[in-house]
ROTILUM-335336 format. One line per 4 residues: number of its first residue (from 1); their letters; for each residue x, y, z of N, C-alpha, C, O. Coordinates in nm, 4 decimals, padded with zeros to 6 digits. Atoms other than C-alpha are relative to their C-alpha. Example, Ala and Ser with C-alpha at 12.3 -4.5 7.8 and 13.67 -1.06 7.14 Angstrom:
! residues 2
1> AS> 00.0890:-00.1190:00.0000:01.2300:-00.4500:00.7800:00.0900:00.1200:00.0000:00.1936:00.1181:00.0665 | -00.0820:-00.1190:-00.0060:01.3670:-00.1060:00.7140:-00.0770:00.1090:00.0730:-00.0261:00.2198:00.0899 $
This chain:
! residues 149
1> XXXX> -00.1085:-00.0734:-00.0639:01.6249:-09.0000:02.7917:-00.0573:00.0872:00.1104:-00.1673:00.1402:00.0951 | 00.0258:-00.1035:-00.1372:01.6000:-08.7959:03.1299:00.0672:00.1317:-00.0168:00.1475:00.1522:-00.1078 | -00.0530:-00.1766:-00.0511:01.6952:-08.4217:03.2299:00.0145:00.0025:00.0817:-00.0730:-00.0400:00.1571 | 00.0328:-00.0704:-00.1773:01.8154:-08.2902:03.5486:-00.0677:00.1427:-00.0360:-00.0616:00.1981:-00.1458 $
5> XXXX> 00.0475:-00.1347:00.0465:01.6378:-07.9679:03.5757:00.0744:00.0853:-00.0401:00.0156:00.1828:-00.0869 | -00.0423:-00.0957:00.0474:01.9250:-07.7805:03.4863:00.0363:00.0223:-00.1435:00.0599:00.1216:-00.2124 | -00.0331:00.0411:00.1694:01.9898:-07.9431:03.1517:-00.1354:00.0567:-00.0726:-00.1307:00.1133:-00.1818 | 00.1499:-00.0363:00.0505:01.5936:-07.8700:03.0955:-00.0093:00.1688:-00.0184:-00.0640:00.2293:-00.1107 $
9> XXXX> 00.0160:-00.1593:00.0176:01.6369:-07.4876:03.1728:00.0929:00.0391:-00.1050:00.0487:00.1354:-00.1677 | -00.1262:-00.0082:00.0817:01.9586:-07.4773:02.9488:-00.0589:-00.0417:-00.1573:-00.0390:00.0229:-00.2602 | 00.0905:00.0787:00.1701:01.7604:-07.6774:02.6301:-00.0773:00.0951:-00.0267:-00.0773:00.1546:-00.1344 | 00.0981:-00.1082:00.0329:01.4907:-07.4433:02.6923:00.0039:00.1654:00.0159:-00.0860:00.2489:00.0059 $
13> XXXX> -00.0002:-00.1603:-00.0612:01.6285:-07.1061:02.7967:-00.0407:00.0420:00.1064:-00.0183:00.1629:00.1127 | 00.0486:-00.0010:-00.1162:01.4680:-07.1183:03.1476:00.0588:00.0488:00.0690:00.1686:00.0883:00.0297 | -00.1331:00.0105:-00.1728:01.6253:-07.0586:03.5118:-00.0816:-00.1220:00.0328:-00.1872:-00.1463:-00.0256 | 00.0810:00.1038:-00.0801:01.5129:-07.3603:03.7184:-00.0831:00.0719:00.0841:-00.1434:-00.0109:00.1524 $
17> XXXX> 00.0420:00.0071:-00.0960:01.3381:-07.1294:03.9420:-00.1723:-00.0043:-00.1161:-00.2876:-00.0309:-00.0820 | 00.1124:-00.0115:00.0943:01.0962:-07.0931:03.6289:-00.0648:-00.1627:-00.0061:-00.1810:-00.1892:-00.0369 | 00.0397:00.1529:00.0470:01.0730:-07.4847:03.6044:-00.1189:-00.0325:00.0890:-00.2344:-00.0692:00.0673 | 00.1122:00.0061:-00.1537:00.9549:-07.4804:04.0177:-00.0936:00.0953:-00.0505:-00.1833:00.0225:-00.0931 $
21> XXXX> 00.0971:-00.0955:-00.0042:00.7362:-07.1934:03.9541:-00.1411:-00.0510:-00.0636:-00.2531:-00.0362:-00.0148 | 00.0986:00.0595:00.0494:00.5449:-07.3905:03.6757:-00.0464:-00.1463:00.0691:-00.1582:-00.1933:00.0479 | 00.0534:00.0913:-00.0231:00.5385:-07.6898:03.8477:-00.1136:00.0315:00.1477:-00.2187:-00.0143:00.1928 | 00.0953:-00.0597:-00.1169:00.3982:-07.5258:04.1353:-00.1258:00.0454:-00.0203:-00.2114:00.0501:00.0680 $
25> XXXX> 00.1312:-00.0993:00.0457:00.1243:-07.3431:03.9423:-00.0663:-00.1317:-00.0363:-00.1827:-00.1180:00.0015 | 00.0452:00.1159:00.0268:00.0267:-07.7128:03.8246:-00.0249:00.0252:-00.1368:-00.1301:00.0071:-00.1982 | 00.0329:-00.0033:00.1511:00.1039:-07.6298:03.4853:00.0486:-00.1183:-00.0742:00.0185:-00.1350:-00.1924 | 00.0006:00.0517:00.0744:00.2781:-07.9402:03.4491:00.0249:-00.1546:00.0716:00.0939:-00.1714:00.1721 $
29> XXXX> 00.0489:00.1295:-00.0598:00.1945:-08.3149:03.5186:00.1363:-00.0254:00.1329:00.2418:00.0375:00.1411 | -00.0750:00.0725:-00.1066:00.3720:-08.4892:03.8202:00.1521:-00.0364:-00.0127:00.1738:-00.1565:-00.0292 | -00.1352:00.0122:00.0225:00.7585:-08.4621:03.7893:00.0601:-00.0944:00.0191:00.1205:-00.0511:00.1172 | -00.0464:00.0696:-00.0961:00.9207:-08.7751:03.8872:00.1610:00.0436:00.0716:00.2340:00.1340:00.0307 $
33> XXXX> -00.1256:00.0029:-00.0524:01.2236:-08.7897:04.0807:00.0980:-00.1032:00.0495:00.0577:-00.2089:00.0983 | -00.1054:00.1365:00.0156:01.5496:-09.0019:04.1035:00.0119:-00.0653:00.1622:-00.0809:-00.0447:00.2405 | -00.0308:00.0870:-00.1216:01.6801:-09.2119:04.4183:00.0465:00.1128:00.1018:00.0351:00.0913:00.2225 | -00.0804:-00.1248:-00.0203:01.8481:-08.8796:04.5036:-00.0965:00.1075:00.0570:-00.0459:00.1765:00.1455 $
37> XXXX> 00.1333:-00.0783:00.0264:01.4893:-08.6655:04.5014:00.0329:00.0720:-00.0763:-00.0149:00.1795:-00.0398 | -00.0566:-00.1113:00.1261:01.6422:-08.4652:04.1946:-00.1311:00.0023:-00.1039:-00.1490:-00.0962:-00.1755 | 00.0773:00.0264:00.1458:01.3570:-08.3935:03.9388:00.0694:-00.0650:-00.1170:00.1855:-00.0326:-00.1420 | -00.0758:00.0221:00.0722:01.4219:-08.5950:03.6559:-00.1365:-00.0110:-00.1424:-00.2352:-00.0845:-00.1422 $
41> XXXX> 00.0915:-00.0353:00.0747:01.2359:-08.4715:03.3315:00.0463:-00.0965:-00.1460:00.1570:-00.1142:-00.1969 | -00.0219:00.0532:00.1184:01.1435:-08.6805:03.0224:-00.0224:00.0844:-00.0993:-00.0354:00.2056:-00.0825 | 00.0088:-00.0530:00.1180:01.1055:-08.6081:02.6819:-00.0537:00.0501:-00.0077:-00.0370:00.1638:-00.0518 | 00.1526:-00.0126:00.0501:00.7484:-08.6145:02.6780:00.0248:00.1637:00.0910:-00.0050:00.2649:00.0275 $
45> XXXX> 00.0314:-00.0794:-00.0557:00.7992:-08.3536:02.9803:00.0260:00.1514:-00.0740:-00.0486:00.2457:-00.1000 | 00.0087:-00.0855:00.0763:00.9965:-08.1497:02.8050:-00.0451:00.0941:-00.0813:-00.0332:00.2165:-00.0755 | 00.1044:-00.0497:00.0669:00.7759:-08.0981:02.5544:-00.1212:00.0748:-00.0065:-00.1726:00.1511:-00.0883 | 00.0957:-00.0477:-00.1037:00.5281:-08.0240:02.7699:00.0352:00.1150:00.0458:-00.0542:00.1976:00.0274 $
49> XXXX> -00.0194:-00.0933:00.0012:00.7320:-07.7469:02.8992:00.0056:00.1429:-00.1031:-00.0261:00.2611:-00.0892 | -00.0214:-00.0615:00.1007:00.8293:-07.6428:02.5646:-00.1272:00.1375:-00.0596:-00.1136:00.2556:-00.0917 | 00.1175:-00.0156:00.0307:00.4564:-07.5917:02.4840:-00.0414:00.1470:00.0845:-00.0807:00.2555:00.0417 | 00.0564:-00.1164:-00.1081:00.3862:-07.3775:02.8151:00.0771:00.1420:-00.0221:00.0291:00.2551:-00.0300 $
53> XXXX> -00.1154:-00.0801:00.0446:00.6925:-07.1921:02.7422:-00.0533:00.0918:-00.1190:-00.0548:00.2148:-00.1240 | 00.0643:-00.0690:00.1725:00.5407:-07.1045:02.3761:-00.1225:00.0848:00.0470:-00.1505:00.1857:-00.0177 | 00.1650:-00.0717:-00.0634:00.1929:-06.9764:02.5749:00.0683:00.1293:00.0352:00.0327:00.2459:00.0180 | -00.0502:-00.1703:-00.1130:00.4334:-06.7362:02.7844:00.0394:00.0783:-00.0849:-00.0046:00.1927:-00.0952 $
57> XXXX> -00.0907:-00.0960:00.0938:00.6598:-06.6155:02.5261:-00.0881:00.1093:-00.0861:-00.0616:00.2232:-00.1245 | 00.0847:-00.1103:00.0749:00.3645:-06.4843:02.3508:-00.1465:00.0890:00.0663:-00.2454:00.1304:00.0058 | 00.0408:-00.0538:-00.1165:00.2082:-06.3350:02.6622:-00.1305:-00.0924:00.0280:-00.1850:-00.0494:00.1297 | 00.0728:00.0547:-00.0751:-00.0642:-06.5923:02.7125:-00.0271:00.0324:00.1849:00.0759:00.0251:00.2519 $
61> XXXX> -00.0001:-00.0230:-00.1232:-00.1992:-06.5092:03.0836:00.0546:-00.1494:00.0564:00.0476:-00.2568:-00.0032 | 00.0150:00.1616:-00.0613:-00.1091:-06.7961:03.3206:-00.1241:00.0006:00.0192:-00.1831:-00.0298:-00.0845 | 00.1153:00.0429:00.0123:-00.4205:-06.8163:03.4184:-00.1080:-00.0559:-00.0936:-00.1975:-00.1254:-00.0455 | 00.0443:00.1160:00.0929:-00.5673:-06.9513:03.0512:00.0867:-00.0846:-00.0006:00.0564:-00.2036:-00.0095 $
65> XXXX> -00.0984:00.1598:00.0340:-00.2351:-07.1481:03.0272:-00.0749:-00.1197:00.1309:-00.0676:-00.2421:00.1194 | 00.0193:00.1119:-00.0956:-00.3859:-07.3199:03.3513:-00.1145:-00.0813:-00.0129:-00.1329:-00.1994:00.0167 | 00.1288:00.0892:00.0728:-00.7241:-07.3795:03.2010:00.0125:-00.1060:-00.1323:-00.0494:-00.2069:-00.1663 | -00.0080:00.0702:00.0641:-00.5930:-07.4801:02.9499:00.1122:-00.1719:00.0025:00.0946:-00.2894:-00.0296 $
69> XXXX> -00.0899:00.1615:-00.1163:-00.2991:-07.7447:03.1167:-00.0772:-00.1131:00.0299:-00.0631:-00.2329:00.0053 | 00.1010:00.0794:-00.0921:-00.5948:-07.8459:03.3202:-00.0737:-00.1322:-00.0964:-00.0591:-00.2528:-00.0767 | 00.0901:00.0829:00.1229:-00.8423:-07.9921:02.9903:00.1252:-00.0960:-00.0132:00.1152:-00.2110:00.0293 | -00.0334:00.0534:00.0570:-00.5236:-08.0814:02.8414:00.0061:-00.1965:00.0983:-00.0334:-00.3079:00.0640 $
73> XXXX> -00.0410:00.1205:-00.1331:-00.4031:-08.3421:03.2022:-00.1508:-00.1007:00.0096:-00.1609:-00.2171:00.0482 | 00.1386:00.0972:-00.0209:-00.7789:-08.4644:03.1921:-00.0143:-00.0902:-00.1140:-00.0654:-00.2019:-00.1219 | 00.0544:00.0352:00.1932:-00.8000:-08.5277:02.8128:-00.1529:-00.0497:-00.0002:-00.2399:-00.0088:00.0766 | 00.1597:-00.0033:-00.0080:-01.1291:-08.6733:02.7163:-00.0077:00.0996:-00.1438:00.0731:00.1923:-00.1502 $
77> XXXX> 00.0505:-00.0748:00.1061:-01.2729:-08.5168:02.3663:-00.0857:00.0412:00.0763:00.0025:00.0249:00.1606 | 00.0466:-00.0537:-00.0134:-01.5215:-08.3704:02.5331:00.0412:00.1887:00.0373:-00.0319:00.2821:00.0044 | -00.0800:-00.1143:-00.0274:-01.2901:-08.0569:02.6592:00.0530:00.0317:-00.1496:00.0946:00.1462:-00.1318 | -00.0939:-00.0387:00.1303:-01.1264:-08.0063:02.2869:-00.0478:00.1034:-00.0368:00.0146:00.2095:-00.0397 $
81> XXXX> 00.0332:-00.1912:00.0521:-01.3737:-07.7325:02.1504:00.0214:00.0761:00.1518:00.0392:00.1937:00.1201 | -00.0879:-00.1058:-00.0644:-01.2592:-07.5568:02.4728:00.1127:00.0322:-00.0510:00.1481:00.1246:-00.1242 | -00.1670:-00.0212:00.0262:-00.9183:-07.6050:02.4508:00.0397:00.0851:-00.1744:00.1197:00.1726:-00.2075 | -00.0252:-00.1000:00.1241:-00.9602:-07.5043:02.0744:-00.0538:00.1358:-00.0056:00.0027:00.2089:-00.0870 $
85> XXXX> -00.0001:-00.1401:-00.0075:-01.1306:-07.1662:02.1583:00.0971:00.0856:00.0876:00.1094:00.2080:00.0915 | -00.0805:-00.0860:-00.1375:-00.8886:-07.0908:02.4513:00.1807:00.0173:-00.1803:00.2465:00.1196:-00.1993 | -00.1285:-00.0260:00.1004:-00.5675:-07.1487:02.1090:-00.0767:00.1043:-00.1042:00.0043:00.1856:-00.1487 | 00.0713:-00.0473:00.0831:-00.8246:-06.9814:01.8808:00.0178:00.1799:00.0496:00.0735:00.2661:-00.0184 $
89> XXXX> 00.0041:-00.0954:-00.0424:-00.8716:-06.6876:02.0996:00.1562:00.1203:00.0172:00.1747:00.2401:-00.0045 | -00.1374:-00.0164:00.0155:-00.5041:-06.6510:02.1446:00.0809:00.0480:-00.1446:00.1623:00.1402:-00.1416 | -00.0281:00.0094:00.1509:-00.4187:-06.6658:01.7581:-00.0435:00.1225:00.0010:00.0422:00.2108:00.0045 | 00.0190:-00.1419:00.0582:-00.6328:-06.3605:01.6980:00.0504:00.1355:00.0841:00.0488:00.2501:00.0391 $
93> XXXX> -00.1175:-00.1001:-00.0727:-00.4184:-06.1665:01.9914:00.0719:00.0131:-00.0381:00.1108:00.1277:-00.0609 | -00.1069:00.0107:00.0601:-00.1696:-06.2732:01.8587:00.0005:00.1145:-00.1359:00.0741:00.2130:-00.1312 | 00.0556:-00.0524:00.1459:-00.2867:-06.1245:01.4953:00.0189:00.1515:00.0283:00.0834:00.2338:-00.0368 | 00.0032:-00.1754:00.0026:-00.3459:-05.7811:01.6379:00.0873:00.0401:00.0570:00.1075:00.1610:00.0456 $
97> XXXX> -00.1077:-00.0731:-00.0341:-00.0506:-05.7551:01.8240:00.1097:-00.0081:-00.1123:00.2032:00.0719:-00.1155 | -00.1489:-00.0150:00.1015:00.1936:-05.8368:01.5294:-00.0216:00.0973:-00.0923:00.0727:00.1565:-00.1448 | 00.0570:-00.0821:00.0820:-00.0334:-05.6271:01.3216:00.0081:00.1530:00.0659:00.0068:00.2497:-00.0103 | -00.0355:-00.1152:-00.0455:00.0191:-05.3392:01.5850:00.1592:00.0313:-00.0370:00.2029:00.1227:-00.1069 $
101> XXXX> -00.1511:-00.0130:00.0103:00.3962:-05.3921:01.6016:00.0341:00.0125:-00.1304:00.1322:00.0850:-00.1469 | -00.0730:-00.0660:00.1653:00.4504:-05.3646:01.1965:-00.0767:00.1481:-00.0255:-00.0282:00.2141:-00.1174 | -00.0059:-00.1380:00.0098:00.2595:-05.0165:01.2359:00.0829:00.1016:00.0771:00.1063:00.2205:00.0559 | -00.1230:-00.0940:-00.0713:00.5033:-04.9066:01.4826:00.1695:-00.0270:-00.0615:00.2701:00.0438:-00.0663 $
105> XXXX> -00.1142:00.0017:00.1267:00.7622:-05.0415:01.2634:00.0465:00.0942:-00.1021:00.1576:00.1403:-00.1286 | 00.0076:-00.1271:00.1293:00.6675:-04.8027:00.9755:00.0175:00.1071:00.0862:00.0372:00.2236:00.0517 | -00.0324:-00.1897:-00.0815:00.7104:-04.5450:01.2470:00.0987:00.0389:00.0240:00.1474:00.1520:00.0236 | -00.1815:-00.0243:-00.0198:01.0509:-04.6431:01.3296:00.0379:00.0515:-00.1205:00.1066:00.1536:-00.1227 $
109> XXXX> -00.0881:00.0265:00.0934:01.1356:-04.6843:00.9927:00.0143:00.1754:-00.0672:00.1041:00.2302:-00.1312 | 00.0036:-00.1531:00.0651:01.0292:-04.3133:00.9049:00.0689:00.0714:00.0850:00.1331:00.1679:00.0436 | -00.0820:-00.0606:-00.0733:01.1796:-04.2108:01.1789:00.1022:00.0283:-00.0080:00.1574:00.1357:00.0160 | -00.1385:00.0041:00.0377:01.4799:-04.3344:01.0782:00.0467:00.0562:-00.0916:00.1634:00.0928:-00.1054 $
113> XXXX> -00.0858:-00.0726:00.1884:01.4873:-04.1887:00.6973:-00.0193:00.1312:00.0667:00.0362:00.2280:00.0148 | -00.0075:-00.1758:-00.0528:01.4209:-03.8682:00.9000:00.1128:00.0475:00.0342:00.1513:00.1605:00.0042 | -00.1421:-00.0631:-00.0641:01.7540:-03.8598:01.0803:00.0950:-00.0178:-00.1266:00.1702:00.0780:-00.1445 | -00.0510:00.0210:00.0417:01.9128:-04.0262:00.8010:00.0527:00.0898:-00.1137:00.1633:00.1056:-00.1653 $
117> XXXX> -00.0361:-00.1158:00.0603:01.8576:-03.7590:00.6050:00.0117:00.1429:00.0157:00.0398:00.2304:-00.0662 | -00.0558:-00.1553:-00.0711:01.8932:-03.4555:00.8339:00.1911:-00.0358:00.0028:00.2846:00.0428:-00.0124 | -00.1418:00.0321:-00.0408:02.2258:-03.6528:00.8997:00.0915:-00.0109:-00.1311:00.2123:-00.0343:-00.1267 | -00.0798:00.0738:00.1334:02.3081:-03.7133:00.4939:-00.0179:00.1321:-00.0867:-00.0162:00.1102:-00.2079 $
121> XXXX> 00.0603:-00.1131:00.0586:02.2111:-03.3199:00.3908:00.1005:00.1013:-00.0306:00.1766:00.1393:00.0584 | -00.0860:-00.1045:00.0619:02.4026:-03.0783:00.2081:-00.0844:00.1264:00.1036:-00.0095:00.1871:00.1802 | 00.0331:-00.1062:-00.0480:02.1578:-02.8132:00.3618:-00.0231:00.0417:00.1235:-00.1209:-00.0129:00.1746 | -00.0119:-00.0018:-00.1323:02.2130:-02.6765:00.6975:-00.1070:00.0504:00.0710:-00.0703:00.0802:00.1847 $
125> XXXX> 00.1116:-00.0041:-00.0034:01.8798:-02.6006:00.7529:-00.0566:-00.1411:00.0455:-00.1419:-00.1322:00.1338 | 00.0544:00.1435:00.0164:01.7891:-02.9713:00.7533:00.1048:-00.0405:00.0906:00.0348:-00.0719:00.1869 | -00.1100:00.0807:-00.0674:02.1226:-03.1138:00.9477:-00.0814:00.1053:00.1121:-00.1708:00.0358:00.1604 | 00.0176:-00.0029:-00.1210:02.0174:-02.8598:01.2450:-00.1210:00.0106:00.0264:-00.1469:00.1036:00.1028 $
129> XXXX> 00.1224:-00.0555:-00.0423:01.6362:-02.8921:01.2577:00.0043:-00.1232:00.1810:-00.0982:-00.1718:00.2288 | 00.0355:00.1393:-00.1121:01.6943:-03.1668:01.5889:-00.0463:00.0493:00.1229:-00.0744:-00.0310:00.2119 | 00.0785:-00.0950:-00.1114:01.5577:-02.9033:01.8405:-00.1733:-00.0660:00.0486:-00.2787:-00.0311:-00.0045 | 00.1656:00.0683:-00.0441:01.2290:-03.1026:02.0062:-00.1004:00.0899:-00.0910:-00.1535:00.0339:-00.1870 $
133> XXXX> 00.0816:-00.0036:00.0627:01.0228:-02.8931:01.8744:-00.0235:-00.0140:-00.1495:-00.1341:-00.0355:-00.1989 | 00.0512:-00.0469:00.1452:01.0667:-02.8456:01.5087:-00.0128:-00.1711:-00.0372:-00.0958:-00.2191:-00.1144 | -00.0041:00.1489:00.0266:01.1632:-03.2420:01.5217:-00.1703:-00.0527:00.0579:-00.2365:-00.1365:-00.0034 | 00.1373:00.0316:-00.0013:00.8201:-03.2743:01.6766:-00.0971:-00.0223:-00.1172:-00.1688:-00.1177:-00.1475 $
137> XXXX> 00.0961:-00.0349:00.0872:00.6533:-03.1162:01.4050:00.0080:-00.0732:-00.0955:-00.1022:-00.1120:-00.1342 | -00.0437:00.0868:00.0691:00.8068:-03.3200:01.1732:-00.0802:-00.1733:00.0442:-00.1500:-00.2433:-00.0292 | -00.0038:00.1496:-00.1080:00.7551:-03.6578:01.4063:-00.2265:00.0381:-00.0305:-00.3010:-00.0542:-00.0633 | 00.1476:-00.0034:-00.0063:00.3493:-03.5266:01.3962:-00.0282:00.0003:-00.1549:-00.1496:-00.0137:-00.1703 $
141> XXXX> 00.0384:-00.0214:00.1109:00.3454:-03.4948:01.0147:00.0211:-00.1553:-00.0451:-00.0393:-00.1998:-00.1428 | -00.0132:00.1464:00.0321:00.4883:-03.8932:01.0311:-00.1244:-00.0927:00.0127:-00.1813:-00.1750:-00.0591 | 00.1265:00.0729:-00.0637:00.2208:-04.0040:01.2395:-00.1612:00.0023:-00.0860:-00.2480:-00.0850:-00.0876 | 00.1218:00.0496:00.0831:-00.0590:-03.8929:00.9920:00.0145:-00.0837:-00.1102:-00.0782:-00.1152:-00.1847 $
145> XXXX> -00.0709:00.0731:00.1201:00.1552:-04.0901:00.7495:-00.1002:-00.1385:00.0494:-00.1981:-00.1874:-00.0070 | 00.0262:00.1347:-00.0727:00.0892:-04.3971:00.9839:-00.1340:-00.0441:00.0562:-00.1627:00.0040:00.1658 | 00.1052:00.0665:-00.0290:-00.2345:-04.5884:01.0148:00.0157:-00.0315:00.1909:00.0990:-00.1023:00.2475 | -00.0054:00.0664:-00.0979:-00.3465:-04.5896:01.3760:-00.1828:-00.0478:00.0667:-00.2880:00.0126:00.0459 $
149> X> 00.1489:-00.0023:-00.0652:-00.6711:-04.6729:01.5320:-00.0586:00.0378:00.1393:-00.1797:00.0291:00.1598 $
């Protein structure tokens, strides 16, 4: 089955100018085009986008996605332990950023039983401490709660 590019940005969440942009960067093999000159994207391409798409979403630089594009368009086993340290390397970014984001999680989350219970308090003492500072002091007594490095 074929794609026009707009069906491809629409499948994948794209704009088309994202489609040109990658094909421009030579992130992705040789597009063909119909009688018309319309890009017309296969499956396989798709997929192919899909893939690059997955690099970005999880902030991959372009610039490894292009090293890595590059091995992939050559193939050849000899490029693979690249290509597997360039996904390897990635993975453990990956690792420490999700591992950052669930400690800022626990920060929200205290954050939240903080208001929830200035906001759920019989004692008026507690409903009006929301003055920056005293909420600071509070907000600094969370933070030694919270693992940071």
């Amino acid at each position: 089955m074929n794609y026009s590019a707009g069906e491809v940005a629409k499948k994948l969440e794209l704009t088309k100018d994202s489609l040109r942009y990658y094909e421009k960067e030579g992130l992705l093999p040789p597009i063909k085009r119909n009688q018309s000159g319309h890009r017309t994207y296969t499956e396989s391409d798709v997929e192919w986008i899909f893939l690059i798409r997955c690099l970005r979403d999880t902030d991959m630089p372009i610039h490894k996605i292009k090293q890595y594009v590059s091995m992939l368009m050559k193939g050849g086993n000899e490029s693979i332990p690249r290509r597997r340290d360039i996904l390897m390397e990635h993975k453990v970014f990956l690792k420490e950023k999700i591992t950052t984001y669930q400690r800022l999680s626990q920060l929200i989350e205290k954050k939240l039983n903080f208001y929830d219970e200035a906001l759920n308090s019989d004692n008026p003492e507690t409903a009006h401490c929301m003055d920056y500072a005293t909420e600071w002091e509070h907000f600094r007594g969370i933070l030694r709660g919270v693992k940071h490095d």
